[in-house]
C-alpha positions in Angstrom: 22.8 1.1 14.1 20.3 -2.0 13.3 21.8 -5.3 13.0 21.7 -7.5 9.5 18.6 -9.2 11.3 16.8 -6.7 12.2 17.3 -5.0 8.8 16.1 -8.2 7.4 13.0 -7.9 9.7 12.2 -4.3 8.7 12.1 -5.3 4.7 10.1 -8.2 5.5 7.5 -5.4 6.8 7.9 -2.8 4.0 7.4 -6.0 1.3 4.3 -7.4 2.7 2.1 -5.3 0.3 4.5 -5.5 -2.6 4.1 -7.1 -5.5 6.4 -9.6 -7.5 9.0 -7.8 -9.4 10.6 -10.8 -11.2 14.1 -10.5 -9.9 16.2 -11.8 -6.8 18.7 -9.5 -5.2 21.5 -10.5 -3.3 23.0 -7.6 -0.6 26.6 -8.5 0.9 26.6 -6.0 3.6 29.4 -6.6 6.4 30.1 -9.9 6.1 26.4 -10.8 6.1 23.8 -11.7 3.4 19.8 -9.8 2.8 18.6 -11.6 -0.1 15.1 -10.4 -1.8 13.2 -12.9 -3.9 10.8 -11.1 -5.7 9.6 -13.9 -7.7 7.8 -14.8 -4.6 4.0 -13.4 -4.0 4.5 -11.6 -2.2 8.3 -10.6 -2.0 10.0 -12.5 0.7 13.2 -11.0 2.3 16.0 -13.6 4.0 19.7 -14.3 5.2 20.3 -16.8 2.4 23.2 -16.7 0.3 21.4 -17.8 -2.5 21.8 -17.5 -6.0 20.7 -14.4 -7.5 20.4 -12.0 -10.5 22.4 -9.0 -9.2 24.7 -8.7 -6.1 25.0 -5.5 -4.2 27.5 -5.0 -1.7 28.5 -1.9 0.4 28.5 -1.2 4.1 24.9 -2.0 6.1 25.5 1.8 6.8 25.2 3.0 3.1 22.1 0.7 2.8 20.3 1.9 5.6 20.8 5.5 3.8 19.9 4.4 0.9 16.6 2.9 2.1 16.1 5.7 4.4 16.1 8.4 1.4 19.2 9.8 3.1 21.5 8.4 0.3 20.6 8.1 -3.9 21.6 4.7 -4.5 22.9 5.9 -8.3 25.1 8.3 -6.6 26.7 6.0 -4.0 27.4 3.4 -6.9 29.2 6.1 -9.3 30.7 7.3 -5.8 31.8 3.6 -5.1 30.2 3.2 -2.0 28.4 0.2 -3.6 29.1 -2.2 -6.1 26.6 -4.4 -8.2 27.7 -7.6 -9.7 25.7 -9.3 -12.2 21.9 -8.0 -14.0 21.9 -4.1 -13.2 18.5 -3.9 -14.8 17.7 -6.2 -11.6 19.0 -3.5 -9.3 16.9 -1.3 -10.9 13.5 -3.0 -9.8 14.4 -2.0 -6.6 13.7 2.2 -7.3 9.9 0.1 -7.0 10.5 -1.0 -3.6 12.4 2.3 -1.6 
C-alpha cells in the first residue's frame, strides 16, 4: 500500500493539468495530512495541516479506493468509512478531480 508521500506525489501528477476549483481540502488519513489547494493555478497538493474549507478523514486505504474508482466516495460517507467536517459543497469539487 503507498505511503501518505507517495500518495501526495501521485495527486501532484494527476493535478498538473487541472484547473482552479476555488476550494482547499484537507484529508486526515492515518495520522497524516494531503491538503489540496485549489485556489492555486494550477492545483497544488501538500503535507500541510493547513487551514481548509472541508476536512475529510478516513483510512489512506478508503482513499486510495476512492481515487482508484474502486470505492463511490458518497457511499463510503453514508457507510461511515469517511467523515467530512466543515463546507461539503467543497467536497463536492472534488467529483472534478477523480
Amino acid at each position: 500500500m503507498p505511503s501518505i508521500s507517495e500518495l501526495t506525489a501521485t495527486l501532484n501528477e494527476k493535478l498538473v493539468d487541472a484547473k482552479p476549483f476555488g476550494k482547499k481540502i484537507k484529508f486526515a488519513v492515518d495520522g497524516g495530512v494531503i491538503f489540496l489547494d485549489g485556489t492555486a493555478n494550477p492545483p497544488t497538493v501538500s503535507n500541510n495541516d493547513d487551514d481548509a474549507d472541508v476536512t475529510i478523514s478516513g483510512t489512506l486505504d478508503d482513499f486510495i479506493k476512492i481515487m482508484n474508482k474502486q470505492m463511490n466516495a458518497q457511499m463510503a460517507l453514508m457507510m461511515g468509512k469517511i467523515k467530512l467536517k466543515g463546507d461539503m459543497m467543497a467536497a463536492m469539487a472534488l467529483s472534478k478531480l477523480f
